[in-house]
C-alpha positions in Angstrom: -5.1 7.2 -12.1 -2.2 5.6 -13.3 -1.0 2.0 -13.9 2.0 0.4 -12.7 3.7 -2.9 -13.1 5.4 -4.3 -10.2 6.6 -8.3 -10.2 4.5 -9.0 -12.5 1.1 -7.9 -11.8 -0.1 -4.5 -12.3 -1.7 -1.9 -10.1 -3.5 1.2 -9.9 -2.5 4.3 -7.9 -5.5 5.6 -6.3 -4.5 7.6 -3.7 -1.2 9.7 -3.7 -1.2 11.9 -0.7 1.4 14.3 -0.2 2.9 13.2 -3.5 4.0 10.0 -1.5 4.5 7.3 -4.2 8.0 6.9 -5.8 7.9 3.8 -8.0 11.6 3.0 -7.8 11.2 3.0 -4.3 8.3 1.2 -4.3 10.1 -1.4 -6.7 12.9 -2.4 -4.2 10.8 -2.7 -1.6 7.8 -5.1 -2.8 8.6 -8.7 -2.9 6.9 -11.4 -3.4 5.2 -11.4 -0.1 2.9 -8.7 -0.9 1.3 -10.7 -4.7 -1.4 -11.9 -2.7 -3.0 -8.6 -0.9 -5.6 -6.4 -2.9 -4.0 -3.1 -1.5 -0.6 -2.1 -0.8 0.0 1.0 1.5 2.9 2.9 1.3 4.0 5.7 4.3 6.9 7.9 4.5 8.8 8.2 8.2 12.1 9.0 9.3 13.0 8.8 5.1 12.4 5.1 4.8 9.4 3.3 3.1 7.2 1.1 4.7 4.9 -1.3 3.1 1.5 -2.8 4.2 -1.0 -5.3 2.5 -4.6 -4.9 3.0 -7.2 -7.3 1.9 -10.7 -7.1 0.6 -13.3 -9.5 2.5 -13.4 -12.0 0.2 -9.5 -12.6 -0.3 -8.3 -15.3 1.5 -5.4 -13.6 3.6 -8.3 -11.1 4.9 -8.5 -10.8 8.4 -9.4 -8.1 11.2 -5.5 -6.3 11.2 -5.9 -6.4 7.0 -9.6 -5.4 6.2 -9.0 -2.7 3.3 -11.8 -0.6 5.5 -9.8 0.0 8.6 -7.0 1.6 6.5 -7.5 5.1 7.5 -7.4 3.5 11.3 -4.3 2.0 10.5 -3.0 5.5 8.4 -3.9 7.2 12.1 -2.7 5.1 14.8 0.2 3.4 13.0 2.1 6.3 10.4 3.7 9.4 11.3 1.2 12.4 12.0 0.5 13.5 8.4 3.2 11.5 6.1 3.7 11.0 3.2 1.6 8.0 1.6 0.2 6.2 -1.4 -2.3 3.4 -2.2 -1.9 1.2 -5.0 -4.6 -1.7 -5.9 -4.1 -4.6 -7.6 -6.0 -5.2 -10.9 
């Protein structure tokens, strides 16, 4: 997959579902609040871009609502029935 470089750290797309991930988008929205996570979700609803940080277990920020493995819970009871998304992880 591809790399990208977003305030100064780069990351790998490796999931794109949908054809979700716009990086220009994706650069306006990610501040500096999201460095520390080990995966950043994007989802498409309504038109607007949402971001959300997920964690592996040994980050420090992980807890239960962050844990990288509930992502497809989150993708199912949190995003819009079949949106677009993307999953970018840090390197």
């Amino acid at each position: 997959m591809k790399k990208y470089i977003l305030n100064e750290h780069e990351y790998e797309l490796i999931e794109n579902y949908k054809d979700g991930f716009d990086y220009d988008e994706v650069k306006k929205c990610m501040t500096e609040y999201y460095d520390d996570f080990d995966y950043i979700l994007g989802d498409w609803a309504y038109g607007k871009l949402r971001l959300k940080g997920f964690c592996n277990k040994n980050n420090k920020l992980f807890n239960k609502i962050n844990d990288y493995q509930k992502k497809e819970d989150y993708i199912k009871n949190y995003c819009a029935y079949e949106c677009k998304y993307f999953v970018l992880k840090k390197d």
